[in-house]
N, C-alpha and C positions, 0 to 999 in steps of 0.2 A: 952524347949527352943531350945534344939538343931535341932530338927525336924522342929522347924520354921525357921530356920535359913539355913537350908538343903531346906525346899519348896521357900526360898525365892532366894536361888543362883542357884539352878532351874529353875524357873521361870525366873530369869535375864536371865543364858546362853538361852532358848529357845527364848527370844521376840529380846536376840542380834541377832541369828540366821536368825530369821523372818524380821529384820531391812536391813541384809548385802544379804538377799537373792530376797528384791523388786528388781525389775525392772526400770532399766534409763529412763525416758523419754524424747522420743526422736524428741518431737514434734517440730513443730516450734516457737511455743507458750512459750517451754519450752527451749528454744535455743538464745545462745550470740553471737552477729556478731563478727568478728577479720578479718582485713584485714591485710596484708606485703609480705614482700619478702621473698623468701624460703632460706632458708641457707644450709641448707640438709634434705635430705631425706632420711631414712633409718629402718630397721628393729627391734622391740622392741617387748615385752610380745612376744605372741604366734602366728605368722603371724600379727603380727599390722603392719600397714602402719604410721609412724611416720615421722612428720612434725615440723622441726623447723625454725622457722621464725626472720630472724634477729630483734635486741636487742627484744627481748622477753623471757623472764626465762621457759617462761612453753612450754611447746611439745603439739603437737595436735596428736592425731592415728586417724588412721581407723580400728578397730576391728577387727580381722583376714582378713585385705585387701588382702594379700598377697595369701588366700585360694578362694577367691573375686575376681578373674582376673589382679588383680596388679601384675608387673613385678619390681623387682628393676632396674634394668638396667635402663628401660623405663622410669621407674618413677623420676628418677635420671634428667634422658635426657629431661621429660615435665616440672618439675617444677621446677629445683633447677635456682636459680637468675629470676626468673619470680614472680610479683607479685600474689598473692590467695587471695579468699576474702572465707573465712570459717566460719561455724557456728558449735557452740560447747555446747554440754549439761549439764545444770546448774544441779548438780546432789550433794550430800552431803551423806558422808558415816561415821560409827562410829568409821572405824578406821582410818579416815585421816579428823576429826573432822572440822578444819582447812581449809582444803583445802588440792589440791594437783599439782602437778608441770605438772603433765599431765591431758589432756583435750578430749574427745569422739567427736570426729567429728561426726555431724548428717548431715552437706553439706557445699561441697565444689566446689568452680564453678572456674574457671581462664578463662578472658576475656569474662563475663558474660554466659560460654558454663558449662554448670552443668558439674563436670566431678563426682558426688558422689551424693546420696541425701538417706537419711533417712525416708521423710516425705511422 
């Protein structure tokens, strides 16, 4: 009994692994439009470019933007009080079952000029 119960939390930790280790997709197919106004811009995880948009709870990144030709200064200076109309990747993980307050930017365009694209 014990060894079954060993092959079976085994097999759980590997297929969690296998679950948190897919790949976002980042398609367009696979992407939620969101449009507003930028409240601020600033720095989060690990070089993410983070967007937050007035009364909106959740943040949008750009994934290591900041390694990606992003400036903060600049970035500060383009978007903040300017409207963004962004697309963000519908993505589900097992440790934030739920949902979560931050969102993967796959494109992002202001005054219909791409300034970001994934696809």
């Amino acid at each position: 009994m014990k060894k079954a119960i060993f092959i079976f939390i085994v097999c759980s930790v590997v297929a969690f692994f296998i679950i948190l280790s897919t790949a976002i997709d980042t398609s367009k197919e696979n992407s939620i439009e969101v449009s507003g106004t930028v409240k601020s811009v600033y720095e989060g995880g690990v070089k993410d470019v983070v967007f937050q948009l007035e009364n909106h709870k959740t943040v949008y990144y750009i994934n290591r933007g900041f390694e990606n030709g992003f400036e903060l200064a600049k970035a500060k200076k383009d978007f903040e009080g300017k409207k963004i109309r962004l697309f963000y990747a519908k993505s589900w993980t097992p440790l934030a079952p739920f949902g979560t307050s931050s969102k993967h930017i796959t494109h992002l365009s202001v005054d219909d000029y791409i300034i970001y694209n994934e696809w």
